[in-house]
MIRO-881499 format. One record per residue (C-alpha): residue in three letters; x, y, z. Coordinates in steps of 0.25 Angstrom, whole numbers, padded with zeros to 4 digits, always signed. Example, Ala and Ser with C-alpha at 12.3 -4.5 7.8 and 13.67 -1.06 7.14 Angstrom:
% MIRO-881499
ala+0049-0018+0031/ser+0055-0004+0029/
END
This chain:
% MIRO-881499
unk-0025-0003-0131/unk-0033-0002-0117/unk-0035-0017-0117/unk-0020-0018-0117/unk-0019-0008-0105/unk-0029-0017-0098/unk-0022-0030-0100/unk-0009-0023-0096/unk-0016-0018-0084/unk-0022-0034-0081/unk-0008-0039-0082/unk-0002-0029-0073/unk-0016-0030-0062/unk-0013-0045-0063/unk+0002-0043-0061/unk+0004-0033-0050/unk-0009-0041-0042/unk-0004-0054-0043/unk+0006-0058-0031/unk+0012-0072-0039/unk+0016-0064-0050/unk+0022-0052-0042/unk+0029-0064-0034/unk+0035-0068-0049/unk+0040-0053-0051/unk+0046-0053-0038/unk+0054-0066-0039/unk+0058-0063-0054/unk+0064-0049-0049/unk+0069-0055-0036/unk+0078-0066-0045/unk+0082-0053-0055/unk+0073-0057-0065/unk+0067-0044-0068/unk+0065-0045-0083/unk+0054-0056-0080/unk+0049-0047-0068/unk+0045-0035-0077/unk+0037-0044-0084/unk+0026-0043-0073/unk+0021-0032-0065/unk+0023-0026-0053/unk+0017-0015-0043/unk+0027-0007-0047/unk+0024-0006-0061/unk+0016+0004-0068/unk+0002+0001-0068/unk-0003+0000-0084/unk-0012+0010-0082/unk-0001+0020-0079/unk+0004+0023-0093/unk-0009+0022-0101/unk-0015+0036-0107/unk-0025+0044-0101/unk-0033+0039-0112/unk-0035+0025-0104/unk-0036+0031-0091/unk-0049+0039-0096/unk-0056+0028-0101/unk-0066+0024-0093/unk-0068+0010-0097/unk-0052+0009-0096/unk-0050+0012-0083/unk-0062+0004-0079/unk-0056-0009-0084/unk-0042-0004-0080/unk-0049-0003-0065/unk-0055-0018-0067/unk-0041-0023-0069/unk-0034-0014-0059/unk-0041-0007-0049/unk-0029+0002-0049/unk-0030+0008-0062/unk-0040+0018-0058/unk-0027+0026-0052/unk-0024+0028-0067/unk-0037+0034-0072/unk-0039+0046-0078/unk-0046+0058-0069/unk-0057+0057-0077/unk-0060+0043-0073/unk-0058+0046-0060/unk-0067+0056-0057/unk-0077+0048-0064/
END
């Protein structure tokens, strides 16, 4: 199950950082296309990390490979880990 977290969170790093693909989700939304927009990412979206259980945020290893991905995801480690 983490591995399916840590492609989730690949797809959405890959998403939100890459400017062509938000430049598609703009258009789409801009021509009212909004069911094929949803289909990507956006800033606005809730990062993957944001809904796991604090079971994953205090994994170590976890959040380590979570922060390879996406620097960000150290936002949503566990106290634990950031006192560490």
């Amino acid at each position: 199950m983490k591995d399916l977290v840590l492609n989730e969170l690949k797809v959405y790093a890959k998403e939100v950082n890459s400017k062509s693909i938000q430049g598609v989700r703009s258009h789409m939304t801009k021509k009212g296309l909004h069911g094929f927009a949803d289909h990507f990412y956006s800033k606005k979206s809730k990062h993957p990390l944001s809904e796991c259980s604090e079971y994953y945020l205090d994994d170590l290893d976890f959040i380590k490979k979570a922060i390879k991905i996406d620097p960000n995801s150290i936002k949503y480690a566990s106290k634990k880990i950031k006192a560490k």
